[in-house]
N, C-alpha and C positions, 0 to 999 in steps of 0.2 A: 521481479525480474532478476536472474542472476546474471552477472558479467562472467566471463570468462574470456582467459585469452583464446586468439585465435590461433587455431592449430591449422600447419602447414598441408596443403593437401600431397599427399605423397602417391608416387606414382604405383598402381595396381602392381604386383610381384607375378609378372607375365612365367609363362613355364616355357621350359629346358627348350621343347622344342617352337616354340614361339620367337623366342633368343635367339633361335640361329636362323630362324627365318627373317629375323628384320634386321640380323646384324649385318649385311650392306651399308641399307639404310642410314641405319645410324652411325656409321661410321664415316659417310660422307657427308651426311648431318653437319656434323663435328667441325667440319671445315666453314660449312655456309653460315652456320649461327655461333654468333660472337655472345657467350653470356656474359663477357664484359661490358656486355653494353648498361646492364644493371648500375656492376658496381662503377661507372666511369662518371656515372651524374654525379658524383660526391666529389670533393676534392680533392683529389690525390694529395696537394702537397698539404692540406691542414696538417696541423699536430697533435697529436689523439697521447694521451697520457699514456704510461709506460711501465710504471713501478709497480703501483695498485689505481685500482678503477675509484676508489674513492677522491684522488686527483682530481678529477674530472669533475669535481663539482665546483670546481673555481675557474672553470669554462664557462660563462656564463655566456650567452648568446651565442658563444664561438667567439667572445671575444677577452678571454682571458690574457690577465697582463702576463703571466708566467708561461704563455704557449710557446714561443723559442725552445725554453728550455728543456722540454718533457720532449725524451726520445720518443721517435714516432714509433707508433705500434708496429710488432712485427708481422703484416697481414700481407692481403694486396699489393697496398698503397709501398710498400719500401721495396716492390719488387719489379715497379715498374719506373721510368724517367721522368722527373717531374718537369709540370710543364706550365706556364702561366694560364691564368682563370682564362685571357685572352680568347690564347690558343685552343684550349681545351673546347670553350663555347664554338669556335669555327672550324674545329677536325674532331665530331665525336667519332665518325665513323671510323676516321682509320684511329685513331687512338684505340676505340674497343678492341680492332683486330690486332693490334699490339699486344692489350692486353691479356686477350682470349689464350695468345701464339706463349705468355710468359707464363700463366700456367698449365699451361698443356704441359710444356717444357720441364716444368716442376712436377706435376705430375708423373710425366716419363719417369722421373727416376727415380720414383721409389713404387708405381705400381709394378704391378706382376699381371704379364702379357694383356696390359690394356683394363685392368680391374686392380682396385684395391682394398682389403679385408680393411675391420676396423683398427687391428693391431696395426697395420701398414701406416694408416691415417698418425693415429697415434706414436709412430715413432719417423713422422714428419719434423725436420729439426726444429724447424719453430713454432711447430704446437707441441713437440717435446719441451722447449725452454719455458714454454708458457707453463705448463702442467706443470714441470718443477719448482719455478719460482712464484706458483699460487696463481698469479693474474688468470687462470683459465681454472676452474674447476671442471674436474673426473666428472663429475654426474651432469654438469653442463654441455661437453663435450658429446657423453650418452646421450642425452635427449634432441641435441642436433644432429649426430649418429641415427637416430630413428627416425628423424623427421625425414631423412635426405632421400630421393628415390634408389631404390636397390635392385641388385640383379642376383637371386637367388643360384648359388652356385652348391650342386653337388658332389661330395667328396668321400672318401672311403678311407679313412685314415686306419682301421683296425680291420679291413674285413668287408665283403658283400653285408656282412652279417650284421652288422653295426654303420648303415650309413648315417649319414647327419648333415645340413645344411647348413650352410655359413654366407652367410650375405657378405655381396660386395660393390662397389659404385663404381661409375666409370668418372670421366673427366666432365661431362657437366656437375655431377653430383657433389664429386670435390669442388671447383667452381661454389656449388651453392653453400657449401658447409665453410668455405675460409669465411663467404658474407656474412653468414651468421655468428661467425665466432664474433668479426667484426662488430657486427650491429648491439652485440653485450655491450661491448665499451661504447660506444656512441648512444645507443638508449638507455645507458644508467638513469639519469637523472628523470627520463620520460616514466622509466620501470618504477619508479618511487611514487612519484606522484599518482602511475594508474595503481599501484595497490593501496593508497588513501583513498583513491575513488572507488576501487574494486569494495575497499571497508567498509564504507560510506553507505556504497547503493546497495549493499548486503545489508547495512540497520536500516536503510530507508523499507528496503523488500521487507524484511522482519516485522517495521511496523504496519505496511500496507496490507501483508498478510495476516496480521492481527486485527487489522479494521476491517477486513475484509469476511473475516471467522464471526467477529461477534456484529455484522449486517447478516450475516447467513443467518443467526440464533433467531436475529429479531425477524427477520422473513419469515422467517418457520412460524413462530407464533400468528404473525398476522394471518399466514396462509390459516392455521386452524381454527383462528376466530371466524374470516371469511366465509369458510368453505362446511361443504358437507363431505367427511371422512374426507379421502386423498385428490376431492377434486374440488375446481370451482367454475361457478356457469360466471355469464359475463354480465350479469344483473345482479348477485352477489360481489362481483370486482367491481362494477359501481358504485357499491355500497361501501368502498373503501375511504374513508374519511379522508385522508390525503388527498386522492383524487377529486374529492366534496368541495374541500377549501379553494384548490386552484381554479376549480369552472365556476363553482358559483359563489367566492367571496376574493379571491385574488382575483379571478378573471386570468390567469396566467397557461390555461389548456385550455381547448376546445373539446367537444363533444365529440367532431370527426375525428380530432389527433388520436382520441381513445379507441374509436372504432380500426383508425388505421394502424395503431398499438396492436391492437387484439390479433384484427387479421394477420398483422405481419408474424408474429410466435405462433398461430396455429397452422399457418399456411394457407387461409382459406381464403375469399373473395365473395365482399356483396353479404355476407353474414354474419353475422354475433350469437349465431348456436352453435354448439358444443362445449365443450369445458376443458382446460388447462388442469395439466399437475403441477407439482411444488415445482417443477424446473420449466414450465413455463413460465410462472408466476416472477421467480427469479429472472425472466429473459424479460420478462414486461416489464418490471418494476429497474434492470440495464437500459431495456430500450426510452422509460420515462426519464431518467436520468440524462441519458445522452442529448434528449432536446432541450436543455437548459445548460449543458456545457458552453462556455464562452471561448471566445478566442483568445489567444494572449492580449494580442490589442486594447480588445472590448475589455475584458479584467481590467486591464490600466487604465484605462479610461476610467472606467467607476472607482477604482480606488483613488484616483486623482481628485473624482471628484469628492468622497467622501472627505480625502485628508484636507483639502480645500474649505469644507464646509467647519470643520471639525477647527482648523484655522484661523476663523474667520468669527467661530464663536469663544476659544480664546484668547482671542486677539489680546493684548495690551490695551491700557488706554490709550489715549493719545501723548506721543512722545512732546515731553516740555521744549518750548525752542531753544535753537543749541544756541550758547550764549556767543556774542562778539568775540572773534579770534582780536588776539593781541597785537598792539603797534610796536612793531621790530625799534626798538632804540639804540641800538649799538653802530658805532660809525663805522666807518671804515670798510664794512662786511667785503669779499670779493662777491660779485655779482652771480659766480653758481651757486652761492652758502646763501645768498639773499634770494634769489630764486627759489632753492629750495623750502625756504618760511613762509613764503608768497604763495607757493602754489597751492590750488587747492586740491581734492581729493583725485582729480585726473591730472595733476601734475602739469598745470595750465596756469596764466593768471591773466585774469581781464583787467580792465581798467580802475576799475573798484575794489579790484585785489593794494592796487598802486596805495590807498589809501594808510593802510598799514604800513608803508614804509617810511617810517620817522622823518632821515633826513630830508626827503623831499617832500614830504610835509612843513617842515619846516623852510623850507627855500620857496616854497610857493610861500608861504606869510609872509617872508620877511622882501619878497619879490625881486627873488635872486632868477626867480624864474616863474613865468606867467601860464596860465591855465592854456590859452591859448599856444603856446610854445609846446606843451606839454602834449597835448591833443595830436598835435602837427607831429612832432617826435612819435609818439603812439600809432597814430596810423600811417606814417612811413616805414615802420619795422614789420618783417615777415612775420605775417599770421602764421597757427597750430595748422597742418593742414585737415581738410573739413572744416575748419571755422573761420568766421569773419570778424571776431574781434578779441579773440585768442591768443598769450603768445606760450607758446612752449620756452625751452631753455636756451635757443640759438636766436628767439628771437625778442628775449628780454636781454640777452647779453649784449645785443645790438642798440634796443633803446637806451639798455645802461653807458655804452660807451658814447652813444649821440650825445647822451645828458650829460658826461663829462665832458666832452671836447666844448661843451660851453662857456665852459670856465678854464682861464688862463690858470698854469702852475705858479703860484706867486713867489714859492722856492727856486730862486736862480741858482742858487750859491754852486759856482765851480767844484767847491772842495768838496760836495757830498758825489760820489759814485752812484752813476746813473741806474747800477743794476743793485743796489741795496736791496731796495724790496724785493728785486726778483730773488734774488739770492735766498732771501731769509722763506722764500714759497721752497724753494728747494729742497733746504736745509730741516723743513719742517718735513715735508715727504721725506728724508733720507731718516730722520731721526725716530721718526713713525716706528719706518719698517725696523728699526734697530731694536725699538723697545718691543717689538712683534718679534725677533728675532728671539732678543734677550728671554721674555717670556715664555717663549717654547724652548728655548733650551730648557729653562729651571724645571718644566709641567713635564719635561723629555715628550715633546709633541715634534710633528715632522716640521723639519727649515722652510725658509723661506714664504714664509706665510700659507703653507698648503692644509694647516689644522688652527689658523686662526677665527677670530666671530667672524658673524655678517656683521655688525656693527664694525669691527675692525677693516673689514672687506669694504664695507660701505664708505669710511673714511680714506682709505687711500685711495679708494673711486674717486670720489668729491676732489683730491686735492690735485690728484694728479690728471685732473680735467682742468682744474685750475691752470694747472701748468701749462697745458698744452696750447692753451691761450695766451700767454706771456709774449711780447713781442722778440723777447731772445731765444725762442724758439728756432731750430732752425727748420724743422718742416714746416714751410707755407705752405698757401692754396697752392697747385700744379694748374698751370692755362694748360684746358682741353687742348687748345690748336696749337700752341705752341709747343708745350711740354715744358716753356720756364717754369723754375721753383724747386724739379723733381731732385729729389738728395741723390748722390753721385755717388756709384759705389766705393771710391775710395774714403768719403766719410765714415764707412761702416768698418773699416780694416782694421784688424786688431782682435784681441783678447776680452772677451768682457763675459762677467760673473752673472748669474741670476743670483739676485736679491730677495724677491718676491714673486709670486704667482698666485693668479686665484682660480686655476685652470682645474675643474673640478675632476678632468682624467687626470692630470698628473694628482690629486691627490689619491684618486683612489688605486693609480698603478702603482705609487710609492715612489713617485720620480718621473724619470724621462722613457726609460727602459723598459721598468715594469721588473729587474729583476732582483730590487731591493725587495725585503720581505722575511718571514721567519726568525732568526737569528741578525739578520743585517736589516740596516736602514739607510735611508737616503740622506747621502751626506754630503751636497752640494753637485754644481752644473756649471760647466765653463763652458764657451760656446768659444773658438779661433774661425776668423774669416779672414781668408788671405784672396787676393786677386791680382792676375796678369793681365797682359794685355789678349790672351786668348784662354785664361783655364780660370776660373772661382771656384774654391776648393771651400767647404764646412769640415769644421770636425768637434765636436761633442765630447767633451772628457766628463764622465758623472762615477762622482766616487761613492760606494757605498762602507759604511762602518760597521762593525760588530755591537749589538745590543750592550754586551756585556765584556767589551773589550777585545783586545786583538787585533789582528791586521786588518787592514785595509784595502779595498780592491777597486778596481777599477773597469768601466763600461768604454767602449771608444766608439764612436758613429760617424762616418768618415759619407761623406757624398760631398753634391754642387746646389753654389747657391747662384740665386738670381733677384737682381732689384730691379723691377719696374714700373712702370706707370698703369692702374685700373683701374676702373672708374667703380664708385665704392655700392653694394646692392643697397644702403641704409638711406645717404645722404644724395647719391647720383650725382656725385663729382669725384672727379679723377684723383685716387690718391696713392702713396709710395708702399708698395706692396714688397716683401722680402719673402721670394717661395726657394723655401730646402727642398733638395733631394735625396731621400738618404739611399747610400749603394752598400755600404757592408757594418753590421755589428761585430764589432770583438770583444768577446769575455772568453776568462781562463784561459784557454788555450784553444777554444772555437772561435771560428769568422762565418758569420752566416749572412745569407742575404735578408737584407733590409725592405722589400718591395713588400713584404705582407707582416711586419711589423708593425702592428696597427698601435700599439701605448705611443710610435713616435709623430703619429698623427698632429696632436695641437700645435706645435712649433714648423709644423711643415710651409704655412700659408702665411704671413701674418701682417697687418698694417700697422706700418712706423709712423707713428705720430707724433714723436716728441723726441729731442736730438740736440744735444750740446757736446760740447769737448767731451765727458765725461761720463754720460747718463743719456739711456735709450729707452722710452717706454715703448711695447707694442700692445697691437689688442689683437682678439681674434677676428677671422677673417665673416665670421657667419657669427659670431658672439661676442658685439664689440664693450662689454661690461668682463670681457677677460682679460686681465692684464696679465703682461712680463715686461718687468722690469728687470735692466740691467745696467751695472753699471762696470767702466772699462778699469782692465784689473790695470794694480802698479806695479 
């Protein structure tokens, strides 16, 4: 089977006097159909690469972090108001007639009395800038030129004697020929892929028609063994050993199916006299074929069962038992790092897990505390949910602190400060990210943790969950009914840095913006939140640096923020949410709107969960394994 593309059906090339019989018609036409209503499903305001179409391949979904930047193509879409996705979905109709009305307009003025030659087309200004600066090829424009319907016009440039025909479009036809220039740049990346495919099912067809040639050779043969000279009766096709094997040792056809074979290639009924040629034979031997074709279904099935069988005989032997996991001896642990050694492979631990933990093995011997006590603690802490004697991570941290409030601090002493230890939890998160900082500078990998390991990832997960549990925390629970606890937005006022991120768009836009990249890199994120008593203002300073030295420049994100109480989709309790708005981006010397800035997405939504004088962790609001961390500049 060969692919080819599909060719546009173009309208029949009606004559002289046909033309002026339905040019009325179509000229009132013109008014009642809107061929914008085509191009108006697309989105006017997207941004379609500008310079060269090979751009476009770092558009990926449509959501390319450099889309701001690439002037929009000069088609259409720049000729008409832009309009949000909103709007657009709730006014297609009059939008189209806008549309329709802005090239017609264009049209106007450079057809000639209501028709346009191809030269015309062609020194349309911005399919003229296009052809200049490459983005449009000559032979591109021809073949869209030929597809468009025409209206064949008679001319006489030298004489009766020498007339000649020159085709020309009217205003729907321009209409179809701007979409198509368009749809080059918007199917790039589609056109690539169908000529892989187009490659593909040309060597697939090359081989099918090679299996196909040498099933023909071998037909031929059987047919002359079969047969007498160029025919065969249907007691000689009987006698066809393939057909032998399936009735009477596979059992896999019947006697009738053959009779009902035969009839159906000769056309007859109720008989099995006369005789078939070689392209009968070949029609028997498709139609014997086709009743043992399988469905896709039925295929998978047997090959499931086959690979199963196939599986199952070489299995391994039996795997030796896994040996005793280890008893944790280290004191001290915080209760998520001990959690995590505890848990078993679903990330649970039951009561037999407990075993494994030193200390309290040892406090049960020495009967600092009783099995009985232990049990009680145990089954008063919230189960995994689905299980009944399960704890996940919220609900061993709860046994662990039950098991501690059993015992008195025997450390009174005044003179030691009561946040030591918090402190040195802190200090260790701060010191972390430093060395994660330090490290990507020397590798020259991107700041703030956005190209460190999962191991590194993993750890300042661990700690700074740690953290968030610390009683100097200052986000508490928030009471549903009341709304005590919730953090007050003057808490949040101020200046503060990102440190860290493990936000996987910011690493792959190259920041916040997305317009770090090539020559420049992402060279830090300041986030200013000021509020009144009626305006909260955000604004986003993100500077980017030269690879290889040079000035430095700067991104600015200017919107409103909002801190309030939502009850969280994870946990199902209410907690202190911080949602950005962002209203305008500035770089260089452009200010664009921020409403379909999609790289500035992750920071728009986010839960604060961790809060002191100095240092704010959030997470993300649908991926709470995403942190930002911040801490407030001096």
């Amino acid at each position: 089977m060969m692919y080819q593309r599909s060719n546009k059906t173009t309208m029949p090339k009606p004559t002289l006097l046909l033309c002026v019989l339905l040019a009325g018609c179509c000229i009132s036409s013109i008014h009642s159909f809107s061929p914008m209503s085509i191009v108006s499903r697309k989105s006017i305001t997207s941004a379609i690469v500008s310079t060269t179409r090979s751009t476009s391949n770092t558009h990926q979904n449509n959501v390319g972090p450099r889309g701001p930047l690439s002037m929009p193509f000069i088609s259409v879409r720049t000729m008409m108001a832009s309009t949000t996705s909103s709007e657009e979905s709730s006014t297609t109709i009059a939008s189209s007639t806008s549309d329709g009305e802005a090239l017609q307009s264009l049209f106007a003025k450079h057809c000639d009395e209501g028709l346009m030659t191809e030269d015309d087309l062609r020194n349309v200004p911005e399919i003229k800038d296009m052809l200049e600066q490459g983005d449009l090829l000559s032979s591109e424009l021809t073949e869209i030129w030929k597809a468009a319907p025409k209206f064949p016009q008679v001319v006489d440039p030298l004489g009766e004697e020498d007339m000649a025909v020159k085709d020309k479009i009217d205003v729907d036809s321009f209409i179809q020929v701007y979409r198509d220039i368009d749809d080059l740049f918007d199917n790039d990346d589609a056109a690539e892929i169908k000529e892989e495919a187009v490659v593909a099912a040309v060597a697939v067809d090359d081989t099918v028609a090679d299996a196909e040639e040498e099933d023909g050779d071998e037909l031929k043969e059987i047919f002359a063994t079969l047969g007498n000279a160029d025919k065969l009766s249907f007691s000689q096709l009987r006698q066809w050993e393939e057909i032998t094997v399936m009735i009477e040792e596979e059992k896999t056809l019947g006697e009738d199916e053959v009779v009902t074979l035969w009839e159906g290639v000769l056309g007859v009924k109720g008989t099995t006299d006369g005789e078939m040629d070689l392209k009968g034979f070949v029609d028997f031997n498709n139609a014997l074929d086709d009743l043992f074709e399988l469905e896709d279904d039925e295929m998978e099935e047997i090959e499931n069962a086959v690979m199963s069988e196939a599986e199952e005989e070489e299995a391994a032997p039996p795997a030796q038992p896994t040996p005793p996991r280890p008893i944790i001896t280290e004191e001290d642990l915080p209760p998520g790092v001990l959690f995590s050694q505890l848990a078993n492979e679903n990330y649970l631990v039951s009561k037999e897990d407990l075993s494994r933990w030193g200390e309290l093995t040892d406090m049960l011997k020495e009967g600092e505390i009783t099995t009985d006590e232990l049990n009680a603690l145990f089954d008063n802490a919230s189960k995994a949910p689905g299980t009944k004697d399960m704890l996940d991570e919220d609900g061993f941290c709860s046994l662990y602190d039950a098991i501690d409030a059993l015992f008195e601090d025997i450390d009174n002493d005044d003179n030691v400060e009561e946040d030591t230890p918090q402190q040195e939890l802190k200090e260790e998160l701060l010191e972390f990210i430093e060395d994660i900082a330090q490290l990507s500078s020397e590798e020259g990998q991107q700041i703030c943790g956005l190209d460190c390991s999962e191991l590194e990832r993993e750890r300042v997960l661990e700690v700074s969950s740690e953290l968030e549990r610390e009683p100097y925390n200052q986000v508490v629970a928030v009471s549903a009914s009341t709304g005590d606890g919730a953090i007050k937005k003057e808490e949040l006022v101020g200046t503060w840095d990102l440190i860290y991120s493990s936000s996987s768009t910011m690493k792959y836009n190259e920041g916040l913006s997305g317009l770090a990249g090539g020559l420049t890199r992402f060279g830090g994120l300041q986030q200013k939140l000021t509020a009144t008593k009626y305006l909260s203002d955000v604004e986003y300073t993100e500077k980017m640096v030269g690879k290889f030295g040079g000035q430095e420049a700067e991104v600015r994100v200017t919107g409103d923020w909002d801190l309030r109480t939502e009850v969280s989709l994870f946990t199902g309790k209410p907690s202190n949410v911080l949602s950005v708005v962002p209203d305008k981006v500035f770089y260089a010397s452009r200010a664009d709107k921020a409403d379909h800035w999609k790289s500035l997405g992750p920071m728009n939504l986010l839960v604060l969960t961790y809060l002191d004088e100095d240092l704010r962790i959030m997470r993300g609001n649908t991926s709470t394994d995403t942190l930002f961390i911040l801490r407030r500049s001096k």
